[in-house]
C-alpha positions as CSV (number, residue, x, y, z in Angstrom):
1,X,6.0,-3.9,101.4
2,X,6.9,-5.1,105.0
3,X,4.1,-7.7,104.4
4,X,5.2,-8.8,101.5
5,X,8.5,-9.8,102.9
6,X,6.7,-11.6,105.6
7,X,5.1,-13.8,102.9
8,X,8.0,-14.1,101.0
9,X,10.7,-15.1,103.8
10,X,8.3,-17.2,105.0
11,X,7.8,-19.4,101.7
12,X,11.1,-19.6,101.4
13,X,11.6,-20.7,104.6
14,X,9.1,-23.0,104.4
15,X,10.7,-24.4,100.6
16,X,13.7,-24.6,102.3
17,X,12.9,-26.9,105.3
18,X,11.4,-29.2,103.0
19,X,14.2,-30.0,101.5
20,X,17.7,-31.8,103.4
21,X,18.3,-28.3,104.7
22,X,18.6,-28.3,108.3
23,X,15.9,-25.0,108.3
24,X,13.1,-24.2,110.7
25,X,9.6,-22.6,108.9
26,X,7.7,-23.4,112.3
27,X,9.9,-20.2,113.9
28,X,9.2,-17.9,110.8
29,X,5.6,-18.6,111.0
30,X,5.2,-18.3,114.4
31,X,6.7,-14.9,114.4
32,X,4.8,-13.7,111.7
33,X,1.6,-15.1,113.7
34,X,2.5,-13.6,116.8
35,X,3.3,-10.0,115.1
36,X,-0.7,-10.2,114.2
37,X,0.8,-8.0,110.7
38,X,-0.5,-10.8,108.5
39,X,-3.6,-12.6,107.3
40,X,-3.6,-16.1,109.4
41,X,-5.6,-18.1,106.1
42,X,-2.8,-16.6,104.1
43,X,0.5,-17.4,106.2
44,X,-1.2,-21.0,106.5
45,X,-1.2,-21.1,102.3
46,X,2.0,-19.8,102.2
47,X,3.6,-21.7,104.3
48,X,1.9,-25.1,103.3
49,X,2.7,-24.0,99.3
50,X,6.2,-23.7,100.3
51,X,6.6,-26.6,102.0
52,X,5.1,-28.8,99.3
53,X,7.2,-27.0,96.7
54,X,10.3,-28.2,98.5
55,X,8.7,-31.3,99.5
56,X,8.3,-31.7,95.2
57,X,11.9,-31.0,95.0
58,X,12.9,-33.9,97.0
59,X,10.5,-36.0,95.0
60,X,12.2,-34.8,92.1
61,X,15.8,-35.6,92.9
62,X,14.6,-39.0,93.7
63,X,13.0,-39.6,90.6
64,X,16.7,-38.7,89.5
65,X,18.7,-40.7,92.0
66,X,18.7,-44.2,90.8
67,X,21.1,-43.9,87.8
68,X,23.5,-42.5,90.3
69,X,22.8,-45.4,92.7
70,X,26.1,-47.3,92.6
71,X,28.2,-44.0,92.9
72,X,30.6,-43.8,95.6
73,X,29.9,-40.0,96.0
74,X,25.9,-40.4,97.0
75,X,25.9,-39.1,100.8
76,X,23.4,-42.3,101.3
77,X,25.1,-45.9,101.6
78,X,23.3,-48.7,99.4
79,X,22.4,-50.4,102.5
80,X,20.3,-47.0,103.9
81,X,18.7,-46.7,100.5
82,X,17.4,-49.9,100.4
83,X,16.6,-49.8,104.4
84,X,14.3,-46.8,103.4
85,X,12.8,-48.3,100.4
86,X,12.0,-51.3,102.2
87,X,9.9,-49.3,104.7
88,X,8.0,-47.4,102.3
89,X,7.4,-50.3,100.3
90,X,5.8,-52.3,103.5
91,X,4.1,-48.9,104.5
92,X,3.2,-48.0,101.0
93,X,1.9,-44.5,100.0
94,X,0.1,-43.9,103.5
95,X,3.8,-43.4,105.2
96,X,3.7,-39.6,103.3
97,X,1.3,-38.4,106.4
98,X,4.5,-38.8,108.2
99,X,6.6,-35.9,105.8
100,X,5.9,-33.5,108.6
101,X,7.6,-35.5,110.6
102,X,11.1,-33.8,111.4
103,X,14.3,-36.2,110.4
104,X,11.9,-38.6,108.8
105,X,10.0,-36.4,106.3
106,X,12.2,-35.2,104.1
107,X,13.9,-38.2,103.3
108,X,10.6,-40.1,103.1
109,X,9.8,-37.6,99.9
110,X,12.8,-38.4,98.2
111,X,12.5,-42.2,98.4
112,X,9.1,-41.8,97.1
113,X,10.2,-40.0,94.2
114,X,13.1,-43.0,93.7
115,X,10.4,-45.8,93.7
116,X,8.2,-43.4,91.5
117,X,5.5,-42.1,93.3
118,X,2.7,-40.8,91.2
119,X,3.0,-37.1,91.5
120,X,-0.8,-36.6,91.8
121,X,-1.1,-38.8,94.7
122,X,2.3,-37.6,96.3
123,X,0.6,-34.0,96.0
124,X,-2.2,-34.9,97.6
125,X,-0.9,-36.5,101.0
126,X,2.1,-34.3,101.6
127,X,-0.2,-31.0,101.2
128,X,-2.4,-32.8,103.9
129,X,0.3,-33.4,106.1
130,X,2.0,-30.6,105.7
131,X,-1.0,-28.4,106.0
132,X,-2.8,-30.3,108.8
133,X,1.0,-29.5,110.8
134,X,1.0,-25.7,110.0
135,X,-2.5,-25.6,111.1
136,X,-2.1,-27.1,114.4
137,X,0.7,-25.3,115.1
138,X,-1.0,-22.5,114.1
139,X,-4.4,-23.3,116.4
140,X,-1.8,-24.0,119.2
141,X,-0.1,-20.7,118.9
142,X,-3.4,-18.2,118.2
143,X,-5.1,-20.3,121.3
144,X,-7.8,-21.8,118.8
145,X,-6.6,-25.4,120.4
């Protein structure tokens, strides 16, 4: 059962600091490493399934934000929003190897959502980058690095 929990506070954990919650999956994992109580291949999958998941999340509210663009209540001024769009559109597609980045990531998954990212594609970089972090953190922290 104890395991179990492991797995299951860390995906949410992981789900959660994906999205524009101010969260921190590295600390879960890292405890959960360093208590040697779970499968390594497994809290690697967890955590990068997670952090997708919210990573989709943030996709999908951006798919959704432009009929609210002109709203007064959006937290994000017209001028940001089209700041960020203009940087994804000169880095194109690529710029998603930076959604492990922290500050930068998450907001760089919900503009590609806005300017309509193909999931498939989105799927595909942001599990690489999200993965490849985990696993580094993961080689630093078990000594594999």
């Amino acid at each position: 059962m104890a395991e179990l929990s492991g797995y299951l506070g860390l995906v949410l954990a992981a789900l959660g600091s994906a999205t524009l919650l101010p969260l921190q999956s590295e600390a879960v994992l890292v405890g959960l490493l360093l208590a040697d109580a779970h499968s390594v291949w497994v809290l690697l999958t967890v955590a990068t399934v997670g952090n997708v998941l919210g990573a989709v999340v943030n996709w999908s509210i951006g798919r959704g934000l432009e009929q609210y663009r002109h709203r007064r209540w959006l937290p994000v001024s017209e001028y940001r929003l089209a700041q960020a769009q203009g940087f994804y559109r000169r880095t194109g597609h690529w710029s998603l190897l930076l959604s492990w980045v922290p500050v930068v990531g998450d907001p760089l998954t919900l503009i590609a959502g806005l300017l309509r990212e193909p999931l498939w594609r989105f799927l595909g970089l942001v599990t690489l980058a999200k993965g490849g972090r985990y696993l580094v953190l993961s080689g630093l922290v078990l000594g594999w690095l």
